[in-house]
C-alpha positions as CSV (number, residue, x, y, z in Angstrom):
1,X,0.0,0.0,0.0
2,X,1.0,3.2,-1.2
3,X,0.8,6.9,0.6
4,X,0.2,9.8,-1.9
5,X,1.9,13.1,-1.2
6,X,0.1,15.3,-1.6
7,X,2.4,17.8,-3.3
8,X,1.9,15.0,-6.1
9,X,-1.8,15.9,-6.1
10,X,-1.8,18.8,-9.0
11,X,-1.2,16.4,-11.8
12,X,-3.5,14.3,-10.7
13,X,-7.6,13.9,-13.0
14,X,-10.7,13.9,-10.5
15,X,-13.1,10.8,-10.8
16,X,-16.2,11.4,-12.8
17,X,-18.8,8.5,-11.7
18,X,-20.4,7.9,-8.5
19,X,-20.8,3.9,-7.9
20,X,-22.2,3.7,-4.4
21,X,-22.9,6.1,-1.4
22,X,-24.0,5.2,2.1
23,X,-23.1,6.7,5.4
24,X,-20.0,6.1,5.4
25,X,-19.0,8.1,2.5
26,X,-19.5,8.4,-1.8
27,X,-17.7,5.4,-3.9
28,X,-16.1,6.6,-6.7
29,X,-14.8,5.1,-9.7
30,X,-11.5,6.7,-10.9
31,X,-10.4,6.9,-14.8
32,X,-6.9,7.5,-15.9
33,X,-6.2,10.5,-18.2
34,X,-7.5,8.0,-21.3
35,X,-10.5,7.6,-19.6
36,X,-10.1,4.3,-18.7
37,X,-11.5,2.6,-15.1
38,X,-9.2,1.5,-13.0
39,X,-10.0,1.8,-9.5
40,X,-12.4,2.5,-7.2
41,X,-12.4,4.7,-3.9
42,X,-14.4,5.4,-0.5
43,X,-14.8,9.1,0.1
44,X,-14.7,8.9,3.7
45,X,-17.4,11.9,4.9
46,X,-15.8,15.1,6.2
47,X,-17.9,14.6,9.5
48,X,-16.5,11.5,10.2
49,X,-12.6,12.2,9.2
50,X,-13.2,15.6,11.5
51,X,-13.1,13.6,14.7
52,X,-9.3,13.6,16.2
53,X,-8.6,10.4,16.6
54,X,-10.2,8.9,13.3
55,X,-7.4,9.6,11.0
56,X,-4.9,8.0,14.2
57,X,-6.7,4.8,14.5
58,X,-7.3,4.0,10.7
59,X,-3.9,4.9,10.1
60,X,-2.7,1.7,12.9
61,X,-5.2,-0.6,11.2
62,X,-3.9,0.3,7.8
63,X,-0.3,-0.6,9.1
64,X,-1.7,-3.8,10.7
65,X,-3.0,-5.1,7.3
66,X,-0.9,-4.3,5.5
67,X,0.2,-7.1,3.9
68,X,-3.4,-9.1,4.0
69,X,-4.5,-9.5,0.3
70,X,-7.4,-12.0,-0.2
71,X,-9.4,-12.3,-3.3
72,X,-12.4,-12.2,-1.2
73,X,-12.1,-8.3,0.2
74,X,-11.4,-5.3,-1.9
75,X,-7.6,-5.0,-1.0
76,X,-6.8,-1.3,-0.1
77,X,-3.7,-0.1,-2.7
78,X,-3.4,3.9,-1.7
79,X,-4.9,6.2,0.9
80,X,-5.2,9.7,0.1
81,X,-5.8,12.7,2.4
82,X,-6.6,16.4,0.9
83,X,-6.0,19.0,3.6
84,X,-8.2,21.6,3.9
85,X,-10.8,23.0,6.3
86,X,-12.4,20.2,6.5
87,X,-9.8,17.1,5.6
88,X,-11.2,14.4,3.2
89,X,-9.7,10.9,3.2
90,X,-10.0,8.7,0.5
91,X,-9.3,5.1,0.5
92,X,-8.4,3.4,-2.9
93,X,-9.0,0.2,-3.8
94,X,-9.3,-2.5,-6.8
95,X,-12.0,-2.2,-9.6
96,X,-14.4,-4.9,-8.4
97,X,-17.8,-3.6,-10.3
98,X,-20.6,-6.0,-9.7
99,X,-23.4,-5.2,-7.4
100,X,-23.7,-4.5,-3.5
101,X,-26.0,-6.8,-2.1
102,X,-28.1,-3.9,-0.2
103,X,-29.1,-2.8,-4.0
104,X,-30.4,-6.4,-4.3
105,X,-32.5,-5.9,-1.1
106,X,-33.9,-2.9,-2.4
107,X,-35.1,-4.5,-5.8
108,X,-36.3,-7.6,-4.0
109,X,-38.6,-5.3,-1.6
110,X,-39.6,-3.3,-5.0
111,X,-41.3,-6.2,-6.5
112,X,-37.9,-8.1,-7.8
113,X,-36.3,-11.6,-7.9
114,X,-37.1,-13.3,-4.8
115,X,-33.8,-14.5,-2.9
116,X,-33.7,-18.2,-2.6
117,X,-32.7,-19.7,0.6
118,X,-30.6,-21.4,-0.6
119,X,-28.5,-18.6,-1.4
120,X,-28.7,-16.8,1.8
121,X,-27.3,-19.7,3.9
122,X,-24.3,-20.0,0.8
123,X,-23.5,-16.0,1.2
124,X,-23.6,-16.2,5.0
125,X,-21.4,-19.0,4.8
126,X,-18.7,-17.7,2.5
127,X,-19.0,-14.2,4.4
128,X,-18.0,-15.9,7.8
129,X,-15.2,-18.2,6.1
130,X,-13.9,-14.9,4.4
131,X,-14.1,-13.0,8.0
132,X,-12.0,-15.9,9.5
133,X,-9.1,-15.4,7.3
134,X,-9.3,-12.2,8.5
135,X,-9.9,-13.2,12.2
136,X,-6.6,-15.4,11.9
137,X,-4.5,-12.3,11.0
138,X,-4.2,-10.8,14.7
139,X,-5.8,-11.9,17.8
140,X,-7.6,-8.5,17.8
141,X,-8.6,-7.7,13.9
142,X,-11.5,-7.6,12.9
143,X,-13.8,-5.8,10.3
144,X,-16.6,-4.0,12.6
145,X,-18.9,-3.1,9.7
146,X,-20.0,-5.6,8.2
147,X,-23.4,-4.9,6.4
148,X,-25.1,-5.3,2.7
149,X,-23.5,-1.9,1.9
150,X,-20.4,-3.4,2.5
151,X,-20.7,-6.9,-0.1
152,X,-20.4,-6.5,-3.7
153,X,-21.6,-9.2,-6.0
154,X,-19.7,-9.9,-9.2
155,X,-19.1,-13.0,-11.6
156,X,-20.3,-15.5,-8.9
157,X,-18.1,-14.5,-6.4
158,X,-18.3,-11.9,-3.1
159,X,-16.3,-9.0,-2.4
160,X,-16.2,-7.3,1.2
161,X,-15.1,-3.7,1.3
162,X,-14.1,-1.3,4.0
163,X,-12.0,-3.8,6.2
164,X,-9.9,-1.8,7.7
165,X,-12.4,1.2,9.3
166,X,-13.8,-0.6,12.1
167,X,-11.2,0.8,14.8
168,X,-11.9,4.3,13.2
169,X,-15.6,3.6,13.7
170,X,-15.3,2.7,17.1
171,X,-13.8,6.9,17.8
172,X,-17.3,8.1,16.6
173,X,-18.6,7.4,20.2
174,X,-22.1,7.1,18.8
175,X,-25.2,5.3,20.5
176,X,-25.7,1.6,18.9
177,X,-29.0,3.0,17.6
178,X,-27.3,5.8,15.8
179,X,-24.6,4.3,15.0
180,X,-27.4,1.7,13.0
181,X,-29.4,4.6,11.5
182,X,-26.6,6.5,10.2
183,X,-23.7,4.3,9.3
184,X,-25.9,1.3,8.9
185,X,-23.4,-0.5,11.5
186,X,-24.5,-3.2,13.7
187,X,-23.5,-3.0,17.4
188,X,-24.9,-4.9,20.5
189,X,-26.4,-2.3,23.3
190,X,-23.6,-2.6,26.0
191,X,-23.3,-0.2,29.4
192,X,-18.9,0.2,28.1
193,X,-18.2,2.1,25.1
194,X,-18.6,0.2,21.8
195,X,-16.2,-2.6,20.7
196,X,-16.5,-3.8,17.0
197,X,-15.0,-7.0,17.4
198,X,-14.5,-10.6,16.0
199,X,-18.2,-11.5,18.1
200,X,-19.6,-8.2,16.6
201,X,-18.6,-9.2,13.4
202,X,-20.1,-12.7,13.4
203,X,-23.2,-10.8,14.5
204,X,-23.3,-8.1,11.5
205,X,-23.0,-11.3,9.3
206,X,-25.8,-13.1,10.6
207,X,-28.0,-9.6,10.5
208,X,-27.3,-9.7,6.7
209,X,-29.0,-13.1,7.1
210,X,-32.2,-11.8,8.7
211,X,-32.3,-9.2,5.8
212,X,-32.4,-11.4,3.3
213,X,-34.5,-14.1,4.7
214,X,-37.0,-11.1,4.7
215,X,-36.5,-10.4,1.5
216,X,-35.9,-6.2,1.9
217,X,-33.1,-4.1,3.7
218,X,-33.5,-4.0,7.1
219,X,-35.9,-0.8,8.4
220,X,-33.8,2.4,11.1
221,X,-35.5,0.7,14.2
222,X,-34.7,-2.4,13.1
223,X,-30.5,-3.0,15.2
224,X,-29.2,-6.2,16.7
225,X,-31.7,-4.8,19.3
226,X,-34.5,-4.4,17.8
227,X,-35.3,-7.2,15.3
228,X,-38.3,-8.7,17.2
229,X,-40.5,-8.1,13.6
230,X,-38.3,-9.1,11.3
231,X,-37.0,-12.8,13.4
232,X,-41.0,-13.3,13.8
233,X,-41.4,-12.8,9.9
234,X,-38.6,-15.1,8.3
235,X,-39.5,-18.6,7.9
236,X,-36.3,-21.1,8.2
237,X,-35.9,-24.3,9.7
238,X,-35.6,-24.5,13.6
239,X,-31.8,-25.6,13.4
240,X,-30.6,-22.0,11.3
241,X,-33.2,-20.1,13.6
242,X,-31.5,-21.6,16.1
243,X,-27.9,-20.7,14.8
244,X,-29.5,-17.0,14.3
245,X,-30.0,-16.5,17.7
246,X,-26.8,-17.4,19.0
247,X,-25.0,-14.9,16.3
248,X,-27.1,-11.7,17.0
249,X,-26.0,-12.4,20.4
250,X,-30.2,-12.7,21.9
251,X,-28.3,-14.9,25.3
252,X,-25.3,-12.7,26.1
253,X,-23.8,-16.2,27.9
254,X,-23.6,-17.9,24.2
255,X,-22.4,-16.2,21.5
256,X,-19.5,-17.0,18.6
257,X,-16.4,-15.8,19.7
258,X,-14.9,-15.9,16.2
259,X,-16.2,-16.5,12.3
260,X,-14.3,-19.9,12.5
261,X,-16.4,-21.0,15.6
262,X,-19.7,-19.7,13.9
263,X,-18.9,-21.6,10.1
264,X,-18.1,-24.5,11.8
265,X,-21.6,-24.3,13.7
266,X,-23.5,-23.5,10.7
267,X,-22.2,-26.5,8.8
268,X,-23.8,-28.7,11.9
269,X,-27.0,-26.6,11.3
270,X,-27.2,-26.9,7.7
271,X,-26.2,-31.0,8.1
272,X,-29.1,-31.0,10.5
273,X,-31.6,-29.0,8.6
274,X,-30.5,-31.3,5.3
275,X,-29.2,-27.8,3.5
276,X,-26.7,-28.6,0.9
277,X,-26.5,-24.7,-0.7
278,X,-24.8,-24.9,-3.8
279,X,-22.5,-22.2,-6.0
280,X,-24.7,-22.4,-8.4
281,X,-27.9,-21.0,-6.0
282,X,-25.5,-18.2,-5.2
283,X,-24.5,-17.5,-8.8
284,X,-27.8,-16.3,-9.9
285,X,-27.7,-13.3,-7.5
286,X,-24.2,-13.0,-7.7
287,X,-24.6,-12.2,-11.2
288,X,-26.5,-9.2,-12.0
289,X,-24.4,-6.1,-13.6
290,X,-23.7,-3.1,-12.0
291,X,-25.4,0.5,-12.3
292,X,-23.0,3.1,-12.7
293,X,-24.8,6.6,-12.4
294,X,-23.3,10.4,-13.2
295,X,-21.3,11.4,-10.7
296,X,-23.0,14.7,-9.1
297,X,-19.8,16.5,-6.6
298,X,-20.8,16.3,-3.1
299,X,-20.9,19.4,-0.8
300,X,-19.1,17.9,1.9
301,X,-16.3,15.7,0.1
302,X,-13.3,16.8,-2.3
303,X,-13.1,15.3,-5.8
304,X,-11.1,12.2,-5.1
305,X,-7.6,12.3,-7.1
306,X,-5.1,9.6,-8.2
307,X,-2.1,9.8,-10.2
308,X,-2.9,10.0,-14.0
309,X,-0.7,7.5,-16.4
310,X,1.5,9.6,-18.3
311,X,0.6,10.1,-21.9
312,X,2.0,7.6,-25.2
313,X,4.4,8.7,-26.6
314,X,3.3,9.6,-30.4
315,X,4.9,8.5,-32.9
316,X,7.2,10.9,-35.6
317,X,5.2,11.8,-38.7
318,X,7.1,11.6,-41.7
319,X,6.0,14.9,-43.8
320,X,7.1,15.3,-47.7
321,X,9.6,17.8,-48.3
322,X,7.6,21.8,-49.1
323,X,7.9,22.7,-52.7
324,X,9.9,25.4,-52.7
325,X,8.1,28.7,-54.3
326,X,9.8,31.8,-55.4
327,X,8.9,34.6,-53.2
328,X,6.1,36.6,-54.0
329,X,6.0,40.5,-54.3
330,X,3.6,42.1,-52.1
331,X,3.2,45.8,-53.1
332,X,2.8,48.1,-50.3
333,X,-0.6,49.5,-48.9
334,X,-1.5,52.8,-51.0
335,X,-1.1,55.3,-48.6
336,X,-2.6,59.4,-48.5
337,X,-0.4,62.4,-49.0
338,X,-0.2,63.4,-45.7
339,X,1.4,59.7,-44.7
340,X,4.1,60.5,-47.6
341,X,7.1,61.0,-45.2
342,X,6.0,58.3,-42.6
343,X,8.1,55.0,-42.9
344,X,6.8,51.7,-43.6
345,X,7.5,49.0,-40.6
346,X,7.8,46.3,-42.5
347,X,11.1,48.6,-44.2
348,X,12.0,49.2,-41.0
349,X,12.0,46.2,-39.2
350,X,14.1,44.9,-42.4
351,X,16.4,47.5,-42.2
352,X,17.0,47.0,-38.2
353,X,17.8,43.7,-38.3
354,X,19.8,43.8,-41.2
355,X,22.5,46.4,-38.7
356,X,21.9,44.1,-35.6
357,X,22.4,40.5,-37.4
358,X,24.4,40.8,-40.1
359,X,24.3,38.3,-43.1
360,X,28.4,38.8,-43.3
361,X,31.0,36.6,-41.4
362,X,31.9,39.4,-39.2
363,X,28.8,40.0,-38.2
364,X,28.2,36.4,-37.5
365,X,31.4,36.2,-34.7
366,X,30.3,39.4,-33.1
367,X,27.2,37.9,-32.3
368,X,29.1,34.7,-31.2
369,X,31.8,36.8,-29.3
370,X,28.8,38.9,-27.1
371,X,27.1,35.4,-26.4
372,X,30.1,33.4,-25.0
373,X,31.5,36.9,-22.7
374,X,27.9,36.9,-21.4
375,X,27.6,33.2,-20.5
376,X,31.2,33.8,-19.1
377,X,30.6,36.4,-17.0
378,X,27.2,34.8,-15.8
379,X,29.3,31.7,-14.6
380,X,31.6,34.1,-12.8
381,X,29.0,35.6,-11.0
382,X,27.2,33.0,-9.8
383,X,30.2,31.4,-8.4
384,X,31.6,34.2,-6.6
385,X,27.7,34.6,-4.8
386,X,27.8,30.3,-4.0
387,X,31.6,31.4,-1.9
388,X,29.3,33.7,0.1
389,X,25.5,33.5,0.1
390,X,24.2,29.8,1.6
391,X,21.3,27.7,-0.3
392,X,18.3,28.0,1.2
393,X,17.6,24.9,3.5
394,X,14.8,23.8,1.3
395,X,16.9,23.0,-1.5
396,X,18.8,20.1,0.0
397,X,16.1,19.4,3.1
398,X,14.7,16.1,3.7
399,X,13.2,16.4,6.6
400,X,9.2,16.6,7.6
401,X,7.1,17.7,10.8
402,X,5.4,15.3,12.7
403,X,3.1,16.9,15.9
404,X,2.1,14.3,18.8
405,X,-0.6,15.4,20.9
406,X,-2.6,12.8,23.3
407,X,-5.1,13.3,25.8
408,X,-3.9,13.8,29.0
409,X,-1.2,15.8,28.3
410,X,2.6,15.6,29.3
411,X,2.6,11.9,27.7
412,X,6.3,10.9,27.1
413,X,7.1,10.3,23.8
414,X,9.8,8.6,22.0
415,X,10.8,8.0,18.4
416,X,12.7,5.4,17.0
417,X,13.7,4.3,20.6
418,X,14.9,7.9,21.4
419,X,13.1,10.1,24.0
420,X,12.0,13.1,22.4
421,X,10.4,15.2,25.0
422,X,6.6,15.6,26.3
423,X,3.1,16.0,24.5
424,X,2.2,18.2,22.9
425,X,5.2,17.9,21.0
426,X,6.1,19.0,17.2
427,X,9.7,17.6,15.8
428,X,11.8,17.8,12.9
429,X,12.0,14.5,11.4
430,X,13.7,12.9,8.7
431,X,11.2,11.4,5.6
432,X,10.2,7.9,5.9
433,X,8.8,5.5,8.7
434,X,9.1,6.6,12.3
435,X,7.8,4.1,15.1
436,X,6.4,5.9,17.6
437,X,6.2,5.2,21.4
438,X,3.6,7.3,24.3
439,X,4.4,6.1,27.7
440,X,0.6,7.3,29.0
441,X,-1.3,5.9,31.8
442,X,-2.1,2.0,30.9
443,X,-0.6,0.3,28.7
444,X,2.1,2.5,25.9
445,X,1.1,3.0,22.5
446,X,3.0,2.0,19.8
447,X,2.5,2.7,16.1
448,X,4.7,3.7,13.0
449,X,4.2,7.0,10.7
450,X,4.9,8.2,7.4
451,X,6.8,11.6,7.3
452,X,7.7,12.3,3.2
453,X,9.3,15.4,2.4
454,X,8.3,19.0,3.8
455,X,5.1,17.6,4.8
456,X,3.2,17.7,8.2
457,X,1.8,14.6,9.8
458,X,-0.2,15.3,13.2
459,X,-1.1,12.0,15.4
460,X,-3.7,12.5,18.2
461,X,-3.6,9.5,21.0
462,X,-6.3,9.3,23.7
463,X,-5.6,7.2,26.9
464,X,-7.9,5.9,29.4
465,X,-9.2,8.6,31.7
466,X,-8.2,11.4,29.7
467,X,-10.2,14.3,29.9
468,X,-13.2,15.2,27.4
């Protein structure tokens, strides 16, 4: 994964088709200067990215994954972040095209295809053995949002986007049910702050279930606690009700603690129910195109930029040689009386640079002769001023700023192993990757920057029992 400078940014086309928007932000598809797809991109909203520690904490997940690339997730290639009053954050990924599943839901309710259910229990399935691959990464990782908005359908197969946001998510601070109504995330009503974890995860999966067990996208009231209608309306056998359950976390005391656990008890479900779901259930609503509409520029978001492919090169064009002509006699412009002793420019400007140029040899070395004593000089000059006058520190600088602050205050910081001082605290750092150590209360914080040259990287850390 790549980080764009953003100095880079000028010579860089803005995407012209909107995919996909939901409350997380506007998906974009971006075109190279040809015109050409080749990626797509999350617009992350302004109101999100505002919140200090977002941009911290998707940053560390970003580092975490970096090296996770499985076919069935949209693998993250660049991030992208446009200062400005409001600072937008894009996240790049591969073309996928296809369909998300929560435009499926939407035709289904509107009178569409019905969903087989057959092919519900084959997506939830392949969702959960897609979320254990994650799972297995890092004891911690895990996707935290999870939803229909968040599955793409294409040639068969399933696609899960916007991996790597959960821990972002979870800085939002929101209430479960707005965290539902806006960002059309799933998390279980706790008395702690909100964890999207491996358990919430396998819950999200299994409210994608519901949904399409119903038939239509799930309603604002209707969060991991509130689903009383739509659980009463679905008709499945008792074993997958009973799997259900269990997943959206209805007894506190039994619930998945991973997608591995809760694949391995749906195959026990399914062999008890007598479900054998095939590919080929799943492949007729895996395969409808995708809708690409206008793209209309949001209020809130910047035009999303990536670099543009540099042109072809063209090829030479071989011309004939130009007949020469004999030149032709233009007579001069009749002029009045009283213009009788004015001169004629075009005489002039013949006349001038007949004096200045010359069409002799002499003429031709005095010209060379003033050009070589001017170049001469010129490089006399300049070094004489480089014995005395010093380059400017830009020239030869490659250094960038990087600002800790954390919540409390007076956190001790180090970088690169070396104690640097106190927060809030701005330093002058070389480019590249920085680790980055806070001794706060609890347990230190650890994570590694990306400082490229003459740019300014701020980092915000809050510790338990910090101030609000």
């Amino acid at each position: 994964m790549n980080v764009v400078d953003v100095s880079a940014l000028k010579s860089m086309g803005p995407s012209e088709d909107l995919l996909f928007s939901d409350g997380l932000g506007d998906r974009l598809l971006i075109r190279d200067a040809h015109g050409r797809p080749t990626h797509e991109c999350l617009s992350i909203r302004p109101e999100l990215t505002s919140v200090p520690a977002f941009e911290f904490a998707l940053n560390e997940r970003l580092w975490l994954v970096e090296k996770f690339d499985h076919p069935s997730f949209l693998t993250v290639r660049n991030i992208i972040r446009l200062p400005g009053r409001l600072t937008s954050i894009s996240l790049v990924h591969d073309l996928a095209g296809g369909m998300r599943l929560s435009d499926v839901l939407a035709k289904t309710a509107a009178g569409g295809q019905p969903i087989a259910p057959a092919a519900t229990i084959f997506l939830l399935k392949e969702v959960l053995d897609a979320l254990h691959e994650l799972h297995r990464q890092s004891g911690d990782l895990a996707h935290g949002a999870v939803a229909p908005e968040r599955i793409v359908l294409t040639d068969g197969k399933l696609r899960i986007a916007d991996y790597v946001l959960g821990p972002a998510i979870e800085q939002l601070r929101f209430t479960a049910e707005r965290y539902w109504k806006e960002l059309r995330v799933a998390v279980p009503s706790s008395a702690g702050g909100t964890r999207l974890d491996r358990r919430v995860d396998v819950a999200q999966a299994a409210l994608i279930a519901v949904a399409m067990f119903a038939g239509r996208p799930l309603r604002e009231t209707e969060h991991l606690s509130g689903l009383g209608d739509a659980l009463m309306s679905i008709s499945v056998p008792q074993p997958i009700r009973s799997w259900l359950l269990r997943a959206l976390h209805m007894d506190p005391r039994r619930v998945f603690i991973h997608a591995g656990e809760a694949s391995k008890a749906l195959d026990e479900a399914m062999a008890e129910a007598s479900l054998r779901p095939s590919a080929q259930d799943f492949a007729v609503l895996a395969g409808r195109p995708a809708v690409v509409t206008p793209f209309r520029t949001p209020t809130l978001s910047s035009p999303t930029v990536v670099p543009a492919l540099p042109p072809p090169i063209p090829a030479p064009v071989v011309r004939p040689s130009a007949t020469i002509r004999p030149p032709v006699n233009v007579p001069a412009p009749k002029r009045d009386a009283w213009q009788a002793h004015d001169v004629d420019q075009r005489i002039y400007n013949q006349q001038h640079s007949a004096v200045l140029g010359g069409r002799g040899p002499s003429g031709g070395r005095f010209k060379k002769f003033l050009l070589g004593a001017a170049m001469i000089a010129g490089m006399t000059g300049a070094f004489t001023a480089a014995q005395f006058i010093p380059a400017p520190e830009w020239m030869f600088s490659k250094a960038g700023t990087l600002v800790i602050e954390s919540n409390p205050q007076g956190v001790k910081v180090s970088v690169n192993g070396t104690p640097q001082g106190v927060t809030p605290l701005t330093l002058r750092v070389e480019s590249g990757i920085h680790e980055v150590e806070l001794q706060g209360p609890g347990k230190p914080r650890i994570f590694k920057v990306h400082v490229t040259r003459g740019d300014r990287v701020a980092q915000y850390v809050e510790f338990p029992g910090g101030s609000r």
